[in-house]
N, C-alpha and C positions, 0 to 999 in steps of 0.2 A: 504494500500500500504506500502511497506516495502522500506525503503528507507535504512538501512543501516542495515548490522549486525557486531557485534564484541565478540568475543569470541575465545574461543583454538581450534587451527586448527588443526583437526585430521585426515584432506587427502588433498594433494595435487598430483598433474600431470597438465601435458602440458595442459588439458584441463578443465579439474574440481578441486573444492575446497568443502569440508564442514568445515563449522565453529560452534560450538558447542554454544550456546546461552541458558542459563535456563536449560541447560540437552536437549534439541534440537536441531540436526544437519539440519545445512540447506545445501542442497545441491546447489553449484553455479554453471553455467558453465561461465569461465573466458577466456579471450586473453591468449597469452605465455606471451606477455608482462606484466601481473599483474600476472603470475603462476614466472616468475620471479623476482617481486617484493614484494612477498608473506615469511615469516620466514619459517624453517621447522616445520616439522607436531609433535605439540604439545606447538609452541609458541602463542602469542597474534592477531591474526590476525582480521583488520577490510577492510570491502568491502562495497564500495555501489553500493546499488542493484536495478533492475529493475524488475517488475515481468511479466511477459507476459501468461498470459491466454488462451488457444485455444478449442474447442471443443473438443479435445481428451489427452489434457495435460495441467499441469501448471510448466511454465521453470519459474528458477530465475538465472539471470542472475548478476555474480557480478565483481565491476572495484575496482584497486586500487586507483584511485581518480575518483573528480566529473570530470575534462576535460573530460577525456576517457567515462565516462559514456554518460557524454552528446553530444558525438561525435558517437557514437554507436545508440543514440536516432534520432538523426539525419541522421544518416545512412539508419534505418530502417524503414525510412517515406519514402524514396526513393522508389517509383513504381518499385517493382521486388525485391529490395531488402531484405533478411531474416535474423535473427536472426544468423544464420551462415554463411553467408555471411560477415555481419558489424563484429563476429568476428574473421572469417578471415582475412579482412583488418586492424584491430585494434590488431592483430599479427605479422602483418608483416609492420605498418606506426604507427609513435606515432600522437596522437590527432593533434598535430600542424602539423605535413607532413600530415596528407589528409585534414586539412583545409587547408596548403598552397595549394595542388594540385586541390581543388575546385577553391578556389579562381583565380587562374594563370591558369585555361584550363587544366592542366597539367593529363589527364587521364590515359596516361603512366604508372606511378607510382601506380597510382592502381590495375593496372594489375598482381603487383609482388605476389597480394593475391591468394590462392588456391583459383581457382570457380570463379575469376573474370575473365573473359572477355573482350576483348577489348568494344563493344557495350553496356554492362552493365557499365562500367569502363565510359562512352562519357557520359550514362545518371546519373547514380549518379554527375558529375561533373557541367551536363549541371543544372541539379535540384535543387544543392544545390547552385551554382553562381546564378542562377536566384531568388530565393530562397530569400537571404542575400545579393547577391551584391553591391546591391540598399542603403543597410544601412551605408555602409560606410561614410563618415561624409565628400565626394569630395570634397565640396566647401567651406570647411576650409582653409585657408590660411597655416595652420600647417600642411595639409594632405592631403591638395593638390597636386598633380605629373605634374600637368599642369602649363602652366603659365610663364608668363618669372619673373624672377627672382625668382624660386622658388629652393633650392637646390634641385639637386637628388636625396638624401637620402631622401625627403620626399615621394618620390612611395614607398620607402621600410616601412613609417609607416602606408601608405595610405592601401598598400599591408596586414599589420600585421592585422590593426584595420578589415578589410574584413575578412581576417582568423578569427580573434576570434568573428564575427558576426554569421559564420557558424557553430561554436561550440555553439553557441546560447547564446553567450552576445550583450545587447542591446549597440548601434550604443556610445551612449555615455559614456557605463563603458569602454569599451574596447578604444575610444579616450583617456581618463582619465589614465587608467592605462598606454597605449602606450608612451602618451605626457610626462611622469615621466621616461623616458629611453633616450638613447642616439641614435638620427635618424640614426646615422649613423652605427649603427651593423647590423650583417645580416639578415633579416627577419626572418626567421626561431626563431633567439636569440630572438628578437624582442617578438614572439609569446609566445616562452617558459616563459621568466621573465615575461612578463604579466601576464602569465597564474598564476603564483605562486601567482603575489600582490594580484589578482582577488580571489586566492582560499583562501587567508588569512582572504579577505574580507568576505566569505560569510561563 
């Protein structure tokens, strides 16, 4: 399995990358959102990669970081869900907008991808809340939403820590990283900085 390649980039486009490794071009296909965080074609580029196997081909599939990749992985475990599908939405929502949109019901927002559906859009959201929602760490006093005397801002970490449960961190890296931020920023921020401490870590 190929987890990552790095080498001189000698194609990009909205949809594909190769990245030259040893004297071999691996072909990727990428989101827009990693084709625009890509150098032009003949700089250093590194992508990690997913490889997917089929009976009549093998696609590799490459992100500008792990969130996105692991949200893409996530994606595609989704019943119906394909390979171009996850990067269609992962074109058009970063990692943390379709974990927040899992986590908060919000299926809407998924819909902005080419090829989603409102009905596909209900079940990827219903699957992946169901999925991960459960992990969030509720009957913390810190991240907890309930409760009298709990501020409000703790739904927003309670919210965060669920989002990056969906991106597939366990229930207590993603506490951890949250608890180290300020409850009161907006979730969305919330997920992002997390996301960074989390990618440091691994």
């Amino acid at each position: 399995m190929l987890y990552s390649v790095r080498g001189k980039l000698l194609h990009r486009d909205a949809r594909t990358a190769v990245v030259e490794c040893g004297g071999v071009g691996f072909l990727c296909q990428i989101t827009a959102t990693t084709a625009r965080a890509l150098p032009a074609p003949g700089g250093e580029a590194t992508l990690y990669t997913m490889m997917n196997v089929r009976e009549d081909a093998i696609e590799l599939f490459g992100f500008a970081d792990r969130a996105e990749m692991a949200c893409f992985q996530q994606l595609i475990g989704v019943n119906g869900v394909g390979p171009k599908a996850g990067l269609a939405i992962l074109s058009e929502l970063s990692p943390e907008r379709v974990a927040l949109a899992a986590a908060s019901g919000d299926y809407k927002a998924l819909t902005r991808a080419q090829g989603v559906g409102p009905k596909l859009a209900q079940r990827i959201v219903l699957e992946l809340k169901d999925k991960f929602g459960a992990l969030a760490p509720s009957g913390d006093a810190e991240f907890s939403a309930g409760g009298a005397g709990v501020p409000s801002a703790a739904g927003s970490a309670a919210e965060a820590v669920s989002a990056l449960a969906v991106l597939g961190f366990s229930a207590s890296e993603a506490a951890m990283a949250v608890g180290k931020l300020d409850p009161a920023l907006p979730v969305e921020t919330l997920v992002r900085e997390a996301l960074k401490q989390l990618a440091q870590r691994g």
